[in-house]
C-alpha positions as CSV (number, residue, x, y, z in Angstrom):
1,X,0.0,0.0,0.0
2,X,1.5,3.1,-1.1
3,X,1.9,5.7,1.7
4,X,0.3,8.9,1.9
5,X,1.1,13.2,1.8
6,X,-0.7,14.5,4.1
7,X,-0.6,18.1,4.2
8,X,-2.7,20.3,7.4
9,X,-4.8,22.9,6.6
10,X,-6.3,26.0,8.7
11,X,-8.0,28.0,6.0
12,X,-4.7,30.4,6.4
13,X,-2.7,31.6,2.8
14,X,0.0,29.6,4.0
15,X,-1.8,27.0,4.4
16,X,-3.5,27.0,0.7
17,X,-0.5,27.0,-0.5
18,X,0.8,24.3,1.0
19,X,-2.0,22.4,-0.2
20,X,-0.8,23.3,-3.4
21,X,2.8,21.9,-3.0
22,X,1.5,19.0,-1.5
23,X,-0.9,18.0,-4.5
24,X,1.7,18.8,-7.1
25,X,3.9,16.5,-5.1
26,X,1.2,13.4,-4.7
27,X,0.7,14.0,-8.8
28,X,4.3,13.9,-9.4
29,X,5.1,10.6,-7.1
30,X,2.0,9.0,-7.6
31,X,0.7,8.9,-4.0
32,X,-2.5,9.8,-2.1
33,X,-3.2,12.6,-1.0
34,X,-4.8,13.3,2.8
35,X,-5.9,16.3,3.7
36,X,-6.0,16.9,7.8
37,X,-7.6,19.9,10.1
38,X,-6.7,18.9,13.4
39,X,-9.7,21.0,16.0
40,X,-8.9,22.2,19.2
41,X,-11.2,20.8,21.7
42,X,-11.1,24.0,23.6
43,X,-13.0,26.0,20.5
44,X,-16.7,26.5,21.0
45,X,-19.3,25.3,18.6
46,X,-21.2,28.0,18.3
47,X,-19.0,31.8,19.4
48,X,-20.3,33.5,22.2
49,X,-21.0,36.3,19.4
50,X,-22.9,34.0,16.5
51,X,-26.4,34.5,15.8
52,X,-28.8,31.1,15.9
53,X,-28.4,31.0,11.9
54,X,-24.8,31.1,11.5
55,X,-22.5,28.0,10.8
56,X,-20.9,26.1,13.5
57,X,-17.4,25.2,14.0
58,X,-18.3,21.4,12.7
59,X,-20.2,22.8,9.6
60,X,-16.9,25.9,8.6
61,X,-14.4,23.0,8.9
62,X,-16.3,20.8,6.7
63,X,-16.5,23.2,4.0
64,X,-12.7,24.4,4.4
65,X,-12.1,20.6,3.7
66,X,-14.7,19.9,0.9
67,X,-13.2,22.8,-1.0
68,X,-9.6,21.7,-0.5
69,X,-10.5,18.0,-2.1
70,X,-12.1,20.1,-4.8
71,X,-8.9,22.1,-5.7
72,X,-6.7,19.2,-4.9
73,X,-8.0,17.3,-7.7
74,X,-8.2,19.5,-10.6
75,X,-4.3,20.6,-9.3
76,X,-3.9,17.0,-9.2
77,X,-6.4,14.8,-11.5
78,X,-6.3,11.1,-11.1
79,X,-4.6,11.6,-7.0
80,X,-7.0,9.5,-4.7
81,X,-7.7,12.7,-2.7
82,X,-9.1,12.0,1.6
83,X,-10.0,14.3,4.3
84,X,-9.8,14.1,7.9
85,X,-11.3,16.1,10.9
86,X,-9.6,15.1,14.1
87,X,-9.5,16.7,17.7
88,X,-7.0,17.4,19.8
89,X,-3.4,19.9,20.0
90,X,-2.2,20.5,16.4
91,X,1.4,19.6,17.0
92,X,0.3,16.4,19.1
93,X,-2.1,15.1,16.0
94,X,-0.2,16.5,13.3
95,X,2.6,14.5,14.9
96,X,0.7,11.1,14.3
97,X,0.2,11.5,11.3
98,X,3.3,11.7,10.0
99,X,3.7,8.5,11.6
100,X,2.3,6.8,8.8
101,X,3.2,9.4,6.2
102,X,5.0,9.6,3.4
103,X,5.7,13.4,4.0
104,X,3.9,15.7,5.8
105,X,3.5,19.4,4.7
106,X,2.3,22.5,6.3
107,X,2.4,26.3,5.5
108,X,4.8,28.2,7.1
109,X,2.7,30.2,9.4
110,X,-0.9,29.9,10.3
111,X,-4.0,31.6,11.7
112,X,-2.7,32.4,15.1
113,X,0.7,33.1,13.9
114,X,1.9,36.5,15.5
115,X,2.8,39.0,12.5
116,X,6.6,39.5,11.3
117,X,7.3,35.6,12.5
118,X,8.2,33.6,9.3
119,X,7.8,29.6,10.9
120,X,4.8,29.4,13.0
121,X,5.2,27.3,16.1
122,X,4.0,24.8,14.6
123,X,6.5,24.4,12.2
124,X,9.0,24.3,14.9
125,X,6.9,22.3,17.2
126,X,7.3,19.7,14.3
127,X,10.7,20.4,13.1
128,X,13.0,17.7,14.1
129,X,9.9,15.3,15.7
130,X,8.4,14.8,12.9
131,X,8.0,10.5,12.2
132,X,8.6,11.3,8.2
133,X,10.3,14.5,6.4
134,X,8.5,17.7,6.9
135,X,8.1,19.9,4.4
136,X,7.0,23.7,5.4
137,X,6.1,25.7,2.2
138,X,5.6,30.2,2.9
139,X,3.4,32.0,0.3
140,X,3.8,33.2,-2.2
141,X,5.3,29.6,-4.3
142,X,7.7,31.1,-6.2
143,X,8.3,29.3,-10.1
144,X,11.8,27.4,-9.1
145,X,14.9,26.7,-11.7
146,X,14.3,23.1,-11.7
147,X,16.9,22.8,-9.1
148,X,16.8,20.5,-5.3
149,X,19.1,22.0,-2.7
150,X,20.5,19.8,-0.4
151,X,22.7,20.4,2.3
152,X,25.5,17.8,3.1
153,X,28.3,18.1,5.8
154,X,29.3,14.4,5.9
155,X,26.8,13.4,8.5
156,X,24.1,10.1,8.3
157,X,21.9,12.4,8.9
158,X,23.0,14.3,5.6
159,X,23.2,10.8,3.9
160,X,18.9,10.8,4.6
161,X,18.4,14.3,3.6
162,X,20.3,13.8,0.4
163,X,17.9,10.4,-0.6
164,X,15.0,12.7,-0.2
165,X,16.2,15.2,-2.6
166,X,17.4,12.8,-5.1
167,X,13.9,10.9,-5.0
168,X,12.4,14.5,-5.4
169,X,14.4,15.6,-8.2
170,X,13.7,12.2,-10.0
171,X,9.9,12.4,-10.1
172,X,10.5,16.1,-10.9
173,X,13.3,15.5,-13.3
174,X,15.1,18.3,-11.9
175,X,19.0,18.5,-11.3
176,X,20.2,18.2,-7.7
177,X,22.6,20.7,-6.1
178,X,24.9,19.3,-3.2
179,X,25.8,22.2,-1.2
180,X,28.5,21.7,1.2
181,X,30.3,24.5,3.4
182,X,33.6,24.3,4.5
183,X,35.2,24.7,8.0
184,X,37.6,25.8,9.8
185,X,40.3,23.5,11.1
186,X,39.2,22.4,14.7
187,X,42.2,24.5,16.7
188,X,41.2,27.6,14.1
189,X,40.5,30.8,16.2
190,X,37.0,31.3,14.8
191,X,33.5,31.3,17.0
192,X,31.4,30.0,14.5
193,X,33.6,27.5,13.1
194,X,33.0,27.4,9.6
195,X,35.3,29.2,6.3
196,X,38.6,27.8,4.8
197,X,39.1,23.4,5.4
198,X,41.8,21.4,5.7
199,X,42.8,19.9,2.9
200,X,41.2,16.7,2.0
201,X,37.8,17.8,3.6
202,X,36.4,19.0,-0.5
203,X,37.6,15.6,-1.6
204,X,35.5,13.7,0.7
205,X,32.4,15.1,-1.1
206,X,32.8,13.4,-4.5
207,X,33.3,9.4,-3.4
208,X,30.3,10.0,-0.9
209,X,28.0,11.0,-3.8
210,X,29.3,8.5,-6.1
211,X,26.8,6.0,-4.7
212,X,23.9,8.1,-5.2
213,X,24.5,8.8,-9.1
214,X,24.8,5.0,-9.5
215,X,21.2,4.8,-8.0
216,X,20.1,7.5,-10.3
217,X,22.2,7.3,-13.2
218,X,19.8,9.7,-15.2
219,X,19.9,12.2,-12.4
220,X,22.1,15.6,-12.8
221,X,24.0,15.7,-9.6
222,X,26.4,19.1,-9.0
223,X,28.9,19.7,-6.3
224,X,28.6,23.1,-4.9
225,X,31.8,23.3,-2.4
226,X,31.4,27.1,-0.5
227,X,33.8,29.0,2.3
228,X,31.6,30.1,4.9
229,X,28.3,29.3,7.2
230,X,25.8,26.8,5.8
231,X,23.0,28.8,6.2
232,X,24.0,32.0,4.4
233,X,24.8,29.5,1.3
234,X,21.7,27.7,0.9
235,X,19.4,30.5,1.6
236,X,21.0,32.3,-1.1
237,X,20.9,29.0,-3.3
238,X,17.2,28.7,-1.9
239,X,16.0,32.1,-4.2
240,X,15.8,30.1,-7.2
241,X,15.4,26.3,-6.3
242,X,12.1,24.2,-6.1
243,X,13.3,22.9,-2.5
244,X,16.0,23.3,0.0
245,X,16.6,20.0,1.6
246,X,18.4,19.2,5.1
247,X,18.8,16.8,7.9
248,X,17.7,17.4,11.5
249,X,21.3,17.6,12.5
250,X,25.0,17.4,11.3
251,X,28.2,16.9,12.5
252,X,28.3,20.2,14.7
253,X,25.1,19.5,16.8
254,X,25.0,19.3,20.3
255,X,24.2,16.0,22.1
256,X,20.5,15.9,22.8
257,X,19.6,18.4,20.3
258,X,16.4,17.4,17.7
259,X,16.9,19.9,15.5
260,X,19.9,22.0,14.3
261,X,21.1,24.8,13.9
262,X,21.4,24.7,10.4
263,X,18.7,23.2,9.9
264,X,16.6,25.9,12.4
265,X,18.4,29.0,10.3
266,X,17.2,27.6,7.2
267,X,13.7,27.7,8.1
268,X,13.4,30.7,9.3
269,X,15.0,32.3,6.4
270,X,14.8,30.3,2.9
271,X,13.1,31.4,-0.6
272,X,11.2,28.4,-0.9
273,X,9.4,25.5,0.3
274,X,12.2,23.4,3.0
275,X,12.0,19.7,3.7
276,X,13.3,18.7,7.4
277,X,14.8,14.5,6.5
278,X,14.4,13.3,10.3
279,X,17.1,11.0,11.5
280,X,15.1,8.0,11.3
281,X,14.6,8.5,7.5
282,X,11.9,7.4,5.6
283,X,10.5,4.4,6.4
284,X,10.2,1.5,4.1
C-alpha cells in the first residue's frame, strides 16, 4: 500500500498553499493525497458572538475541507484525494500523522501566527519530531529553476536528507545541487567554526556521492563546495530552487539536540518550500 502526503490545513494563505505543493507532489510521485484539520477541543461550537443562523465550527471546517479535495483534484487529477477532521493539540495530531506518512507538509505560518514571524510554532513544534520529512512551504510559491538544494556536511543524517532530494528531483526531473560549506580547522581561532578546510575535507564530497548517481544514473547531480556558514549559502541557493533539503542535525550539533542549527536557520530564512529529513529516514 502506497503511503500517503498528508498536508494540514487551517484556512490560512499559507496554508493554501501548502496544499498546493502537496498536490503537485502526490501527482508527481503517484501517491494519495490526505488532507487533515486537526480542532482544538477547547474551540466552541457555536462563538459567544454568532447569531442562531450562523454555521458552527463542525459545519466551517467541513467546508474548508470539501473545497480543499475540490482544488486538490483538478491541481492533481487522477490523485486518490481523503480528508480528515480530528480533535486534539495541532502539533500532538499533526505529529501522528506523520507517523504513517509519506511526507507531511504545512504552511509556514498559520491563523494564530503573530505577525513578522516567518515559521509558526508549529513548524518548529514539528521540526526535528516529525515520524517522516516535513516539508513547510511560505506563500507566495515562487516558479523554481528546476533545481533540489541539499545540504550535506558528511553526516548520516545528511546521507537521509540527500535520498529525499534525489527521490524529489527524479519524479521532478530536476537536477540536484549538493551544497557543502567548508570549516575551519578544529584549533582555528574562529567562533562560528565554519570558512577555509583542511585539505582533503572537499575531496571527501565526490566518493560519498558516487553512490547516489549510480542509484540514479539519469539524475544531474552538482557539487557546490562554498567557504563560509551553511545557512547563508543555501538561503541564497534557496532564491531560485524548487526545494531546500536538510537533515535534522550534522556533525556540529550538540548532544541531545532534535533539531539544528542549520537546519533551524534555514527555516526561518529560505526562498522556498524546505523539507526537514528526520534521523530516522523514511521508512520502508
Amino acid at each position: 500500500m502506497n503511503r500517503t502526503i498528508v498536508v494540514g490545513i487551517d484556512g490560512s494563505q499559507a496554508a493554501r498553499s501548502a496544499l498546493v505543493w502537496a498536490a503537485g507532489d502526490a501527482g508527481r510521485r503517484r501517491l494519495p493525497l490526505r488532507i487533515v484539520h486537526v480542532r482544538e477541543p477547547w474551540l466552541a461550537e457555536h462563538p459567544l458572538t454568532a447569531s442562531g443562523d450562523q454555521e458552527t465550527l463542525t459545519e466551517r471546517v467541513q467546508g474548508l475541507l470539501a473545497g480543499a479535495a475540490e482544488r486538490a483534484r483538478v491541481l492533481a487529477p487522477g490523485v486518490q484525494v481523503s480528508t480528515a477532521l480530528v480533535t486534539g493539540a495541532v502539533i500532538e495530531r499533526l505529529k501522528t500523522e506523520s507517523e504513517t506518512a509519506d511526507t507531511l507538509v504545512i504552511g509556514s505560518r498559520g491563523l494564530g501566527g503573530f505577525a513578522g514571524l516567518v515559521i509558526g510554532s508549529v513548524g518548529l513544534g514539528l521540526a526535528g519530531h516529525a515520524g517522516c520529512p516535513l516539508v513547510v512551504v511560505r506563500r507566495p510559491l515562487h516558479e523554481g529553476n528546476g533545481e533540489i538544494v541539499v545540504g550535506h556536511d558528511g553526516s548520516s543524517h545528511a546521507d537521509l536528507a540527500l535520498e529525499y532530494a534525489m527521490d524529489q528531483a527524479a519524479a521532478r526531473q530536476a537536477r540536484v545541487r549538493v551544497l557543502h560549506a567548508r570549516r575551519y580547522p578544529v584549533l582555528a581561532p574562529h567562533p562560528a567554526g565554519y570558512g577555509p578546510s583542511p585539505a582533503g575535507e572537499v575531496a571527501e564530497l565526490g566518493p560519498r556521492l558516487t553512490p547516489w548517481r549510480e542509484k540514479y544514473p539519469d539524475a544531474e547531480v552538482i557539487e557546490s563546495i562554498v567557504d563560509g556558514h551553511p545557512v547563508p549559502a543555501l538561503v541564497q541557493a534557496s532564491k531560485g530552487a524548487d526545494l531546500v533539503v536538510v537533515g535534522t542535525r550534522g556533525l556540529g550539533g550538540f548532544t541531545g539536540m532534535v533539531l539544528g542549527s542549520v537546519s533551524h536557520g534555514v527555516l526561518h530564512r529560505a526562498r522556498c518550500p524546505v523539507a526537514v529529513v528526520p534521523a530516522l529516514g523514511r521508512r520502508a
